[in-house]
C-alpha positions as CSV (number, residue, x, y, z in Angstrom):
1,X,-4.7,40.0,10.5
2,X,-7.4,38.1,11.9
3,X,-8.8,37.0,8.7
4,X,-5.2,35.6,7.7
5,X,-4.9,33.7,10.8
6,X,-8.5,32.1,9.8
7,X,-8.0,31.6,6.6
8,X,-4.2,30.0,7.6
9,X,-6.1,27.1,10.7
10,X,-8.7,26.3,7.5
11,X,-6.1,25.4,4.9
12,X,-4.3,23.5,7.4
13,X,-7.3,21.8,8.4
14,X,-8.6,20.8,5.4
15,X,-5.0,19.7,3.9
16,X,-4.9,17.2,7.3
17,X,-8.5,15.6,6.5
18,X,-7.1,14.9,3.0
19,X,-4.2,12.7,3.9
20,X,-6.4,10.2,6.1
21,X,-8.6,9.0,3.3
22,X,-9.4,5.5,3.0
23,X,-8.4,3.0,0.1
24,X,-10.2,3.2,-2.9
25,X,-11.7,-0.5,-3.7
26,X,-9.1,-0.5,-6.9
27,X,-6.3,0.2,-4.5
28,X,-7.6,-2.6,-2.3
29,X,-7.9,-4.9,-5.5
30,X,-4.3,-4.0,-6.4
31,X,-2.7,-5.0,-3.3
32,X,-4.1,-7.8,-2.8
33,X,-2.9,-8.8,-6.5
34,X,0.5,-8.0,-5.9
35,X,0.7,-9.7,-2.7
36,X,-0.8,-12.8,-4.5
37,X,2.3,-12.8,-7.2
38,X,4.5,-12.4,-4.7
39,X,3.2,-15.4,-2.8
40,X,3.3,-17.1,-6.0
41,X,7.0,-16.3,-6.2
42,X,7.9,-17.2,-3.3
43,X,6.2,-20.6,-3.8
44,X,8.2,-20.9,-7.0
45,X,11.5,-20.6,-5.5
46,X,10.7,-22.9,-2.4
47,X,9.7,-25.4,-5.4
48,X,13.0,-24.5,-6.5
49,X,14.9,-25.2,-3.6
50,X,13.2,-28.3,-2.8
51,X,13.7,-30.3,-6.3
52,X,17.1,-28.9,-6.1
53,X,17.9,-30.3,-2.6
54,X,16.8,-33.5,-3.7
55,X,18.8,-33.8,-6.8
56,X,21.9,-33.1,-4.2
């Protein structure tokens, strides 16, 4: 019974360390493009809204 209950506080230990990992430089990479075309968006429909504002 013991052994279970060792064997039970490693998994769960080992499965905690797992989740806190750091991001991978390609994840890093990948956010930063996707917050770049989003910013690029964003500055396309301000564009947008401008030129349309001053047509009105």
């Amino acid at each position: 019974m013991k052994k279970l209950a060792y064997i039970f506080i490693v998994a769960l230990s080992l499965t905690s360390f797992n989740s806190c990992r750091e991001k991978t430089t390609g994840e890093k990479v990948e956010d930063a493009v996707e917050s770049a075309a989003d910013d690029a968006g964003d500055a396309v429909e301000d564009a947008a809204d401008e030129v349309e504002d001053a047509v009105n």
